[in-house]
PyMOL Python script that loads the backbone (N, CA, C, O; Angstrom):
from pymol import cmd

cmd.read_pdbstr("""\
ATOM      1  N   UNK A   1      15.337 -14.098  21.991  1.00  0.00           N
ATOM      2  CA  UNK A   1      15.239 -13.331  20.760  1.00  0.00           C
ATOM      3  C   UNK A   1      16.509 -12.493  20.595  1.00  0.00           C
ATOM      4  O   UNK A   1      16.842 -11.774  21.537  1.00  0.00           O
ATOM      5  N   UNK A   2      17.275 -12.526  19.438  1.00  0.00           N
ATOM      6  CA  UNK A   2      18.465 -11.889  19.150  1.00  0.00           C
ATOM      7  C   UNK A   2      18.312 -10.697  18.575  1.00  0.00           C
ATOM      8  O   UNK A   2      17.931 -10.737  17.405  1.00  0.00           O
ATOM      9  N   UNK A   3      18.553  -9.314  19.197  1.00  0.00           N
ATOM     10  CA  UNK A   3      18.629  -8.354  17.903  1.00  0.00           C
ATOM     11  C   UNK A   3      19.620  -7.720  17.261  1.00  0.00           C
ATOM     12  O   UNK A   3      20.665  -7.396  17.826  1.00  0.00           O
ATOM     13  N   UNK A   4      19.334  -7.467  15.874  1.00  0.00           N
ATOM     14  CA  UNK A   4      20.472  -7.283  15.021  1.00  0.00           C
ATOM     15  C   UNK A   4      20.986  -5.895  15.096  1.00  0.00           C
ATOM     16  O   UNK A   4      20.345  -4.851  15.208  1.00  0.00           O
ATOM     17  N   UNK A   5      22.685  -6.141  14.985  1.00  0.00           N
ATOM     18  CA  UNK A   5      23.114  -5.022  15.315  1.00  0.00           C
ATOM     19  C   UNK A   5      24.050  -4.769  14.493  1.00  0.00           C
ATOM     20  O   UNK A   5      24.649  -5.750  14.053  1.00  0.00           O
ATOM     21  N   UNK A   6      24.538  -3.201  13.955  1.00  0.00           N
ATOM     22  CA  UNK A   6      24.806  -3.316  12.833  1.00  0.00           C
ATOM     23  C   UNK A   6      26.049  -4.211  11.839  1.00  0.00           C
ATOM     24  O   UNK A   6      26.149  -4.423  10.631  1.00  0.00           O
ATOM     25  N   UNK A   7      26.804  -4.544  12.921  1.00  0.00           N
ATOM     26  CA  UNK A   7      28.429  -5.395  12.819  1.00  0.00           C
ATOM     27  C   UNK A   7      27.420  -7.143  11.983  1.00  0.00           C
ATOM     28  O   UNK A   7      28.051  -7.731  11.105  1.00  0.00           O
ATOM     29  N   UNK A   8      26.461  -7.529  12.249  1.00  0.00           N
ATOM     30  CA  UNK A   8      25.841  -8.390  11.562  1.00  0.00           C
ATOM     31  C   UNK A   8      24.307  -8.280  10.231  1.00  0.00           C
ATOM     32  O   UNK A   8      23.502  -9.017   9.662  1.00  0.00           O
ATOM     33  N   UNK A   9      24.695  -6.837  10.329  1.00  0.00           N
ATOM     34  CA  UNK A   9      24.074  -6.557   9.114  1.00  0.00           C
ATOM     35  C   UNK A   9      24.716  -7.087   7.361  1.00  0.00           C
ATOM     36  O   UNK A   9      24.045  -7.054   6.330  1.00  0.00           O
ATOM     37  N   UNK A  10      25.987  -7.483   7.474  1.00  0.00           N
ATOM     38  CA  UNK A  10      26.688  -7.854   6.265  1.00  0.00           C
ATOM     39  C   UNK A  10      27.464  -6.359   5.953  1.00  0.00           C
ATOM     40  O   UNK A  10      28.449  -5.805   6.442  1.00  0.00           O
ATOM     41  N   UNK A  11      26.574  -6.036   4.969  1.00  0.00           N
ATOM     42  CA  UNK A  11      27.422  -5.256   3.916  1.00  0.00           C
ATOM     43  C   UNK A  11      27.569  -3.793   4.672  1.00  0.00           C
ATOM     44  O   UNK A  11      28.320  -3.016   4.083  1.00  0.00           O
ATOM     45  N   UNK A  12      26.797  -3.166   6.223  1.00  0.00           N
ATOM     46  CA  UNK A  12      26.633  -1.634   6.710  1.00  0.00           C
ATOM     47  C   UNK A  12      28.356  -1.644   6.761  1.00  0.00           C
ATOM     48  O   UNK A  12      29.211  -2.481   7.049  1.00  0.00           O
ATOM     49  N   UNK A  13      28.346   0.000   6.240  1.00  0.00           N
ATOM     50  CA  UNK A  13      29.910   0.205   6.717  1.00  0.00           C
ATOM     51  C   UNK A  13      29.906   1.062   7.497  1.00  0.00           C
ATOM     52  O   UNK A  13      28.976   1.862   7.595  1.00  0.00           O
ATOM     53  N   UNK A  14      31.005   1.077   8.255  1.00  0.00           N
ATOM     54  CA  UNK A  14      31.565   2.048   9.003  1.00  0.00           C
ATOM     55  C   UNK A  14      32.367   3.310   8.404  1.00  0.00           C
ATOM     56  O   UNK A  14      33.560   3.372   8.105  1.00  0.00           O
ATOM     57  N   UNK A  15      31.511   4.155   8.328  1.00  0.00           N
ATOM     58  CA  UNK A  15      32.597   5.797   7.805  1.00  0.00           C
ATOM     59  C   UNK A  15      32.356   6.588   9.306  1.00  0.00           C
ATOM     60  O   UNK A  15      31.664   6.672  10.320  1.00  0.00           O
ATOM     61  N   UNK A  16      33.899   7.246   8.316  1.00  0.00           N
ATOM     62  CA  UNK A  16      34.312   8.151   9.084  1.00  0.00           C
ATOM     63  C   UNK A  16      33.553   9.734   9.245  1.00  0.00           C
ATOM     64  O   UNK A  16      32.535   9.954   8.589  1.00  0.00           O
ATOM     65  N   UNK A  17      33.926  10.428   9.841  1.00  0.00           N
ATOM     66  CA  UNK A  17      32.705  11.481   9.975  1.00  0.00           C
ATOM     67  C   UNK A  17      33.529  12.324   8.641  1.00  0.00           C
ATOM     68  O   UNK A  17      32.602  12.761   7.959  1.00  0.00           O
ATOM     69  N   UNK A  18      34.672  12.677   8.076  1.00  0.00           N
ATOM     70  CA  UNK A  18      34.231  12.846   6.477  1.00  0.00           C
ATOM     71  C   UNK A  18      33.368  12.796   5.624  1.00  0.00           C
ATOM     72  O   UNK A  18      32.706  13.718   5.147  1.00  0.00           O
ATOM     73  N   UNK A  19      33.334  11.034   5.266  1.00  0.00           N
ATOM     74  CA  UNK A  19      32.918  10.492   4.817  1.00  0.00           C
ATOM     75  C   UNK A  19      31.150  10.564   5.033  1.00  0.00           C
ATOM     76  O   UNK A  19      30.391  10.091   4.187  1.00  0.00           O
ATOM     77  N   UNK A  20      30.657  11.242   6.317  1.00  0.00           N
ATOM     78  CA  UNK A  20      29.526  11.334   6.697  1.00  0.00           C
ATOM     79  C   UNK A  20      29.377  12.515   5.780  1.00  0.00           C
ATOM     80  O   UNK A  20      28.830  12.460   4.678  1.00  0.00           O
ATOM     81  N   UNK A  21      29.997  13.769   6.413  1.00  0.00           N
ATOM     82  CA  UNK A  21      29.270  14.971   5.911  1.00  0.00           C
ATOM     83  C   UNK A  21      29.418  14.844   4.430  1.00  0.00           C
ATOM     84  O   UNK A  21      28.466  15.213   3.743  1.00  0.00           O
ATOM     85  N   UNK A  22      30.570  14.335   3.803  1.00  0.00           N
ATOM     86  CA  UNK A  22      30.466  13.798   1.962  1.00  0.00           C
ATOM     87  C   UNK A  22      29.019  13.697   1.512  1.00  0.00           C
ATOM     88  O   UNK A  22      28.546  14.237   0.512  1.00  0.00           O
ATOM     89  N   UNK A  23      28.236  12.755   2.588  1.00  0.00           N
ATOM     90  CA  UNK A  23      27.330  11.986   2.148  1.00  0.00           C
ATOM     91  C   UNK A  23      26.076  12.623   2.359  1.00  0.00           C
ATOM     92  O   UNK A  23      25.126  12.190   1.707  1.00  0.00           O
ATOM     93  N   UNK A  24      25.855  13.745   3.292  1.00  0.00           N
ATOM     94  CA  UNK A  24      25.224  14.578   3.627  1.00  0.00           C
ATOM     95  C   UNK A  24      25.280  15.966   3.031  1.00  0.00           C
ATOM     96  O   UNK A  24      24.231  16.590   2.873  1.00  0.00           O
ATOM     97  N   UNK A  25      26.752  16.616   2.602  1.00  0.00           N
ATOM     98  CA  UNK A  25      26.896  17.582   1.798  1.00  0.00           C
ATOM     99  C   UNK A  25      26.604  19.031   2.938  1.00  0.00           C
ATOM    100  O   UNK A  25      26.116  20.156   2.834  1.00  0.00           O
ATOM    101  N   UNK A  26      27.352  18.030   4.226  1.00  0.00           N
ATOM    102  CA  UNK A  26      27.326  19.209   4.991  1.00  0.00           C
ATOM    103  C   UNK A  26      29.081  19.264   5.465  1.00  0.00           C
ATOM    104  O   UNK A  26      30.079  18.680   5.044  1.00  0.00           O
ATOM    105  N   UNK A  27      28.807  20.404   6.679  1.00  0.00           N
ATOM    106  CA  UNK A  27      30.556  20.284   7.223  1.00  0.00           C
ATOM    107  C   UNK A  27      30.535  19.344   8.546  1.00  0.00           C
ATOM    108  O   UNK A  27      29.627  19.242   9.371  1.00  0.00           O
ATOM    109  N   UNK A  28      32.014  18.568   8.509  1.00  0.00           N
ATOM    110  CA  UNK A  28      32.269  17.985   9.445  1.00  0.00           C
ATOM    111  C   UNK A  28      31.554  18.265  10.469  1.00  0.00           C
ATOM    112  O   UNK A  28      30.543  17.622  10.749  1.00  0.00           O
ATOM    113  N   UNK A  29      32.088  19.491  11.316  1.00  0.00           N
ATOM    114  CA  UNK A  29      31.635  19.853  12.189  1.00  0.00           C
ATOM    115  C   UNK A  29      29.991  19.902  12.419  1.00  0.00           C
ATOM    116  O   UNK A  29      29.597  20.278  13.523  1.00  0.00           O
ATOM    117  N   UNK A  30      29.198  19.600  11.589  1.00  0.00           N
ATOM    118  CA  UNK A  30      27.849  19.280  11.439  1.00  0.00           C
ATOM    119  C   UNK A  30      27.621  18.345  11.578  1.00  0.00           C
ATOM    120  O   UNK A  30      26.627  18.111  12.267  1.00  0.00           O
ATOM    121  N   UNK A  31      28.321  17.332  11.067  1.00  0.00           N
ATOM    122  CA  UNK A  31      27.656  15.775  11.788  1.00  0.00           C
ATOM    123  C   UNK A  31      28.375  15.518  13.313  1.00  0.00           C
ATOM    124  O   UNK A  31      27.911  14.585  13.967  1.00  0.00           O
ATOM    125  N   UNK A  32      29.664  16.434  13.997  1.00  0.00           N
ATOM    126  CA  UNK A  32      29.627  15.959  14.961  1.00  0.00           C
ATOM    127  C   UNK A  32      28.671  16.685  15.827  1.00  0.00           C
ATOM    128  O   UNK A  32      28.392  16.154  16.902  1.00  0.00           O
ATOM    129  N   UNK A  33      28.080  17.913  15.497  1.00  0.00           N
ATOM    130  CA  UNK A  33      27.224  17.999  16.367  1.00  0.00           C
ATOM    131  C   UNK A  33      25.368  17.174  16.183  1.00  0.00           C
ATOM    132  O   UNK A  33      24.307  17.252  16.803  1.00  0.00           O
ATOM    133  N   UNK A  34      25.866  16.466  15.003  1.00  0.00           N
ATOM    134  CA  UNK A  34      24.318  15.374  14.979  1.00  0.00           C
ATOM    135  C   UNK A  34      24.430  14.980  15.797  1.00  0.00           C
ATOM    136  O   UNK A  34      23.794  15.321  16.795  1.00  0.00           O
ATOM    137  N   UNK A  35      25.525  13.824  15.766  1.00  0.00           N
ATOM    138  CA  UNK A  35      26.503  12.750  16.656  1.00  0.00           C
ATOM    139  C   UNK A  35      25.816  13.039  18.220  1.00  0.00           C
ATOM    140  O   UNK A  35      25.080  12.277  18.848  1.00  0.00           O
ATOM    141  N   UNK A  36      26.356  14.521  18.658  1.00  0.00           N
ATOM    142  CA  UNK A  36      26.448  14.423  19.780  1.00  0.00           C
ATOM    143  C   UNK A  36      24.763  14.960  20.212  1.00  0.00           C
ATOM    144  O   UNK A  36      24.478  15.116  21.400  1.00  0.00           O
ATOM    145  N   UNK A  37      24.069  15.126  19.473  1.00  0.00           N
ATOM    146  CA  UNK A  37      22.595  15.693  20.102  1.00  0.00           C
ATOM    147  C   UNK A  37      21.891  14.278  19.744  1.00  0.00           C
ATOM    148  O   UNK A  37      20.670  14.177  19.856  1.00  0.00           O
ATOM    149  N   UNK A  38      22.612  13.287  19.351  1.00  0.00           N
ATOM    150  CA  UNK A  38      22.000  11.876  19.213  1.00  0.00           C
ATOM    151  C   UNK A  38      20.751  12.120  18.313  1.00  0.00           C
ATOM    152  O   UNK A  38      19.748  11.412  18.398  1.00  0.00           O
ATOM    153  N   UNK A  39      20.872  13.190  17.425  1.00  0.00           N
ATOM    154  CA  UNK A  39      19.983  12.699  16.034  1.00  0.00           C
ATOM    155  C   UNK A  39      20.595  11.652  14.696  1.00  0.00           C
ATOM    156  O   UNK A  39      20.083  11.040  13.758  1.00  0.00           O
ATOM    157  N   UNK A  40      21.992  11.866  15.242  1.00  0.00           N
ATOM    158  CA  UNK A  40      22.523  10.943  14.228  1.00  0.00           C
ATOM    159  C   UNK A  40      23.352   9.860  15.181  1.00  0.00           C
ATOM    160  O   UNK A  40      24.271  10.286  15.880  1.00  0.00           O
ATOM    161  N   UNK A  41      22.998   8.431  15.193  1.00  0.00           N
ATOM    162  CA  UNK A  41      24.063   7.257  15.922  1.00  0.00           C
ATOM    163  C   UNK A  41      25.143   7.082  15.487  1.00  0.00           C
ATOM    164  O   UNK A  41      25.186   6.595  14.357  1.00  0.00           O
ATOM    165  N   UNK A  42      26.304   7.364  16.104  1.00  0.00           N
ATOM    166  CA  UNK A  42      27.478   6.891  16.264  1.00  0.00           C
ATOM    167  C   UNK A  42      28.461   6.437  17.072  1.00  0.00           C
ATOM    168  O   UNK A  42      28.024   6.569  18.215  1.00  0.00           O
ATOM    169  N   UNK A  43      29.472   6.007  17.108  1.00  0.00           N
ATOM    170  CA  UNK A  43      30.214   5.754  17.851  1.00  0.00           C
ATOM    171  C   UNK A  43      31.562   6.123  18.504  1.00  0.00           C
ATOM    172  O   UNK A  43      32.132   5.067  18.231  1.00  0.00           O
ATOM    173  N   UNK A  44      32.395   6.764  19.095  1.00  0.00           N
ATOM    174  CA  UNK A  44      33.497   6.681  19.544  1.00  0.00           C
ATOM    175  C   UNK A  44      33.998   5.976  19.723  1.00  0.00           C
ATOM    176  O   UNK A  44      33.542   5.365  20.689  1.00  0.00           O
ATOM    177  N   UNK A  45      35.658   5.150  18.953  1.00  0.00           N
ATOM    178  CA  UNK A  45      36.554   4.282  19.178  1.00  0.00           C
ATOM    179  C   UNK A  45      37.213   5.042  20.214  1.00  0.00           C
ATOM    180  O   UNK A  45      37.293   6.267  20.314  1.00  0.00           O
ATOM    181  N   UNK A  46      37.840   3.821  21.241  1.00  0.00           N
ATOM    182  CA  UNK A  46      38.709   4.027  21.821  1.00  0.00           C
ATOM    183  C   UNK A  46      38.428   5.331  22.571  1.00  0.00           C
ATOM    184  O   UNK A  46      37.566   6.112  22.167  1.00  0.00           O
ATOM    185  N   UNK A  47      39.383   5.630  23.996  1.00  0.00           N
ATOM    186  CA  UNK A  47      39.382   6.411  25.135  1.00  0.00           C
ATOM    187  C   UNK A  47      39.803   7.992  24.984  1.00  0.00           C
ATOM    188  O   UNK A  47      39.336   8.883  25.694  1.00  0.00           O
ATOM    189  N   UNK A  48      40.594   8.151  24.123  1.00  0.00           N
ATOM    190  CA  UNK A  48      41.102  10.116  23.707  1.00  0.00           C
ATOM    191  C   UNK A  48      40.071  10.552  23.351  1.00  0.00           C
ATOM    192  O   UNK A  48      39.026   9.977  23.048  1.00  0.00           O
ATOM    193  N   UNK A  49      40.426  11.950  23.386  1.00  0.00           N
ATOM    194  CA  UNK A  49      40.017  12.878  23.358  1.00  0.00           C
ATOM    195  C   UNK A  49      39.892  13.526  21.950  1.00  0.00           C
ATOM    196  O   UNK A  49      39.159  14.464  21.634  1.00  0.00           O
ATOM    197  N   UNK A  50      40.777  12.816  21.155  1.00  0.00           N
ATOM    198  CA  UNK A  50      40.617  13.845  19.707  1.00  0.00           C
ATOM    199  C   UNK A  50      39.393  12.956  18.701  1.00  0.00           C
ATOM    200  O   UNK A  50      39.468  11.770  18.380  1.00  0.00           O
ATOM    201  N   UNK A  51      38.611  13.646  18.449  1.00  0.00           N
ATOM    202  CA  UNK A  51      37.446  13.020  17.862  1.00  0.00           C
ATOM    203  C   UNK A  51      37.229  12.467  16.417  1.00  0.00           C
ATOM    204  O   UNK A  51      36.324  11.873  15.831  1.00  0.00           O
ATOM    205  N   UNK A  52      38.493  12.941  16.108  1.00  0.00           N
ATOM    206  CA  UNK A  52      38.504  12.638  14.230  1.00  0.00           C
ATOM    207  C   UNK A  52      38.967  11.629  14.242  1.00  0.00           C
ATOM    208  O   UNK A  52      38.514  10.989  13.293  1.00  0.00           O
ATOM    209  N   UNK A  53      39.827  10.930  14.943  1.00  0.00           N
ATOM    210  CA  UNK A  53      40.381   9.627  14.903  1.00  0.00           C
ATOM    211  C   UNK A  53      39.517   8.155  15.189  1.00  0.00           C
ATOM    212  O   UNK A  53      39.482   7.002  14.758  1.00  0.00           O
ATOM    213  N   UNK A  54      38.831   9.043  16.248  1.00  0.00           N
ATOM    214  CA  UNK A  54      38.172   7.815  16.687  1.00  0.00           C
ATOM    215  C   UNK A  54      36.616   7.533  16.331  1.00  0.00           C
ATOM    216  O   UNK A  54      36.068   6.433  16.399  1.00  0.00           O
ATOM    217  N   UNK A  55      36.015   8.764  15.933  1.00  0.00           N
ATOM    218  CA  UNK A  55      34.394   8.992  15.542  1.00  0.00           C
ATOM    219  C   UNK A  55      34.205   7.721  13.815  1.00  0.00           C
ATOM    220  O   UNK A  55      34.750   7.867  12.721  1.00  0.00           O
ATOM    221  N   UNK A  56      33.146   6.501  14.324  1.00  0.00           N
ATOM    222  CA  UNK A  56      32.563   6.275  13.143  1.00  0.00           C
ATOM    223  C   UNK A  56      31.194   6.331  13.627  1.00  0.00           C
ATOM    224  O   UNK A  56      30.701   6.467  14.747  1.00  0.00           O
ATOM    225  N   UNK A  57      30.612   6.152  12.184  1.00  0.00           N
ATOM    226  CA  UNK A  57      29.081   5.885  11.641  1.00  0.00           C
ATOM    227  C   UNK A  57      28.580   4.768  10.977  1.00  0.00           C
ATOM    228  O   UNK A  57      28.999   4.669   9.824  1.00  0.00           O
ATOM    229  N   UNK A  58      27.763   3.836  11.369  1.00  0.00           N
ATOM    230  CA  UNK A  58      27.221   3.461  10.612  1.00  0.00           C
ATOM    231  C   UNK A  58      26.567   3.503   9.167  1.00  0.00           C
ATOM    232  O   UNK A  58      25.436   3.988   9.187  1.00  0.00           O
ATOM    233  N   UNK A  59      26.999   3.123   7.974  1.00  0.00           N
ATOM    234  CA  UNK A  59      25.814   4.149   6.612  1.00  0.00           C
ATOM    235  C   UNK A  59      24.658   3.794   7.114  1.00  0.00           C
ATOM    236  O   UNK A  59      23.838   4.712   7.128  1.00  0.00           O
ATOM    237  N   UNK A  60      24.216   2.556   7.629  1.00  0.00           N
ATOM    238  CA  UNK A  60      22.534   2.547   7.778  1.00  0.00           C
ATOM    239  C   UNK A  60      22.337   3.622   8.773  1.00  0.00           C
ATOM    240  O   UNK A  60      21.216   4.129   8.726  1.00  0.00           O
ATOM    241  N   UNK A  61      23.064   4.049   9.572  1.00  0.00           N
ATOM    242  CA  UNK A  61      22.475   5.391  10.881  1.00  0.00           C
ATOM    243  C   UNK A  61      22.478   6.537   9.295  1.00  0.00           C
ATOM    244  O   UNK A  61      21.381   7.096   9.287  1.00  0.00           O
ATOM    245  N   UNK A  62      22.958   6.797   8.601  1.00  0.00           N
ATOM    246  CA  UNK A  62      23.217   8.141   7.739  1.00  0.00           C
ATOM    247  C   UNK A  62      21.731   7.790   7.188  1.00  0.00           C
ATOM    248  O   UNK A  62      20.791   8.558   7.390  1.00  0.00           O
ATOM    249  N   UNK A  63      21.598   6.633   6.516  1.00  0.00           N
ATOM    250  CA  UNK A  63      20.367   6.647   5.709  1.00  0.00           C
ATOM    251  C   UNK A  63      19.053   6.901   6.467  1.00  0.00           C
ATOM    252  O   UNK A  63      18.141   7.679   6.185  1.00  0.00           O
ATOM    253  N   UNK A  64      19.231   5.737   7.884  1.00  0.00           N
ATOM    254  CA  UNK A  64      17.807   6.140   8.531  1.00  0.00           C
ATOM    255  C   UNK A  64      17.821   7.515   8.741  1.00  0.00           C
ATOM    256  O   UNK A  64      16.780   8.023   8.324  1.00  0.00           O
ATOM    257  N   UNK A  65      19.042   8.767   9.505  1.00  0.00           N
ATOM    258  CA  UNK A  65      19.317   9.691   9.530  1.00  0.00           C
ATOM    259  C   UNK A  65      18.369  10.672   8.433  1.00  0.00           C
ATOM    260  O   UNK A  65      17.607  11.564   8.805  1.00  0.00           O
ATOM    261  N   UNK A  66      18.528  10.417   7.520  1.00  0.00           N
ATOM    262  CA  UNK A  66      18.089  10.898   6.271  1.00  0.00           C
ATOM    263  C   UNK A  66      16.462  10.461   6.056  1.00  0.00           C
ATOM    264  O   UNK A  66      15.715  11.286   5.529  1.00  0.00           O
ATOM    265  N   UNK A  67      16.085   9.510   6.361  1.00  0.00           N
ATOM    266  CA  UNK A  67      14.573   8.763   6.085  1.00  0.00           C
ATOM    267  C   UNK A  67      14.042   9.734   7.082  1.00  0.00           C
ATOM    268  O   UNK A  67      13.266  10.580   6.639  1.00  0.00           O
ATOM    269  N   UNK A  68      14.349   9.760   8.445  1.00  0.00           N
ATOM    270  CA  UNK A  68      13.868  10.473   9.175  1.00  0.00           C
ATOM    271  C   UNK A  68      14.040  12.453   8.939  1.00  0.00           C
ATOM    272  O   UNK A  68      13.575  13.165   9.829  1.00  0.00           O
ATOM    273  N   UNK A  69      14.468  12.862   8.165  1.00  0.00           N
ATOM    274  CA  UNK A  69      14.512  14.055   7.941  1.00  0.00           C
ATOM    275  C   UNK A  69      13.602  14.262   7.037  1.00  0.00           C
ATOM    276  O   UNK A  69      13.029  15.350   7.103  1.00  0.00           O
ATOM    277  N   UNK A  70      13.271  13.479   6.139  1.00  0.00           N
ATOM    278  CA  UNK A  70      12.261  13.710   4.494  1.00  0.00           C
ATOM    279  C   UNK A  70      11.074  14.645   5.225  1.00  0.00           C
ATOM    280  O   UNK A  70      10.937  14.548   6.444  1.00  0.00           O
ATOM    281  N   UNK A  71      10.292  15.476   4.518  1.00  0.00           N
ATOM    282  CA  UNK A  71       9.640  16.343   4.447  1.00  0.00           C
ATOM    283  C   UNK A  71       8.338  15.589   3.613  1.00  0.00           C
ATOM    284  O   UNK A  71       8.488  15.290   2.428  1.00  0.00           O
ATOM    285  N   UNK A  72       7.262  15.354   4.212  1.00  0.00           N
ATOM    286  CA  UNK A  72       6.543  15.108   3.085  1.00  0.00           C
ATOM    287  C   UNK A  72       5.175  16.119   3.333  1.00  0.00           C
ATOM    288  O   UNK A  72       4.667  16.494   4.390  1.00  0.00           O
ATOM    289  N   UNK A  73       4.751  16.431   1.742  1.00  0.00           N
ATOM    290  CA  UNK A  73       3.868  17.100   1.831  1.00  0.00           C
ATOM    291  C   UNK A  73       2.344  17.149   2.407  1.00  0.00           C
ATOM    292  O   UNK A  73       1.862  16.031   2.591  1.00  0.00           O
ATOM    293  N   UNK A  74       1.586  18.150   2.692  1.00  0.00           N
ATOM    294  CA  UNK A  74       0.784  17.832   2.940  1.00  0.00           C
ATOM    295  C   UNK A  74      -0.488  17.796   2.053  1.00  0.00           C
ATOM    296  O   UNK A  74      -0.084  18.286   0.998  1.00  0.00           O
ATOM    297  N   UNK A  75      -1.729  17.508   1.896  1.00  0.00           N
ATOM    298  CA  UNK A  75      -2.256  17.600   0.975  1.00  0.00           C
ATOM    299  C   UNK A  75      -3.475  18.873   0.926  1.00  0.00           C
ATOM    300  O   UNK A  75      -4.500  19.053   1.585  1.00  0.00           O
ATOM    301  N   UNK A  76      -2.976  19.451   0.082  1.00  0.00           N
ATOM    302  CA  UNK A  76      -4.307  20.460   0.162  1.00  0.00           C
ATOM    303  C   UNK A  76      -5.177  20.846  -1.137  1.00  0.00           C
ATOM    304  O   UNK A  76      -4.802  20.636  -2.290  1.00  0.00           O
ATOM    305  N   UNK A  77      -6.210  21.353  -0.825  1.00  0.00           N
ATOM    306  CA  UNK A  77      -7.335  21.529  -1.731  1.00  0.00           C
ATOM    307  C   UNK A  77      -7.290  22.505  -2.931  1.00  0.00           C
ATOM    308  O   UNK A  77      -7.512  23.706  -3.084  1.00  0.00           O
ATOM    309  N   UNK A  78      -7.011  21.752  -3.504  1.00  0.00           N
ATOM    310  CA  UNK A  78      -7.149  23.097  -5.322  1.00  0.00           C
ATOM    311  C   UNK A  78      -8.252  23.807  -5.581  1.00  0.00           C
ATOM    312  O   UNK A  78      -9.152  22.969  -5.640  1.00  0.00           O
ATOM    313  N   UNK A  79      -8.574  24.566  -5.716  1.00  0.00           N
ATOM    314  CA  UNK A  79      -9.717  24.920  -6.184  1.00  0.00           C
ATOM    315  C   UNK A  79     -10.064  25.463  -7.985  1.00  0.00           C
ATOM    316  O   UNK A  79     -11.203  25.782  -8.325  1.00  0.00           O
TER     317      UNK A  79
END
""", "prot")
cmd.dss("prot")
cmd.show_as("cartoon", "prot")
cmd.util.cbc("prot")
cmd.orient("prot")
């Protein structure tokens, strides 16, 4: 059994952690600390140390990212 990963999803792209918090409408420095508490999946290219160069994301990690944050209500009694 093969499982799919995102490089054979077709169309998932790879952004940059910019491009993350853009999409989130937060600061950089907010998705790298998603990144690194592993609420949000990403990846590190390559072996240095400087993280802006090498940090991508998946968009499907941003969206599930996001599916998994929704708030839904609960239901309660009107009277």
């Amino acid at each position: 059994m093969k499982t799919e990963t995102p490089s054979t999803r077709g169309a998932d792209q790879l952004l940059n952690a910019k491009q993350v918090a853009e999409r989130l409408q937060v600061h950089v420095a907010t998705v790298y600390r998603l990144a690194e508490s592993g609420r949000l999946k990403a990846l590190r290219l390559g072996s240095g140390q400087q993280r802006r160069r090498g940090f991508r994301c998946w968009a499907s990690s941003v969206d599930a990212y996001l599916g998994e944050s929704e708030i839904t209500p609960t239901a309660t009694e009107v009277a």
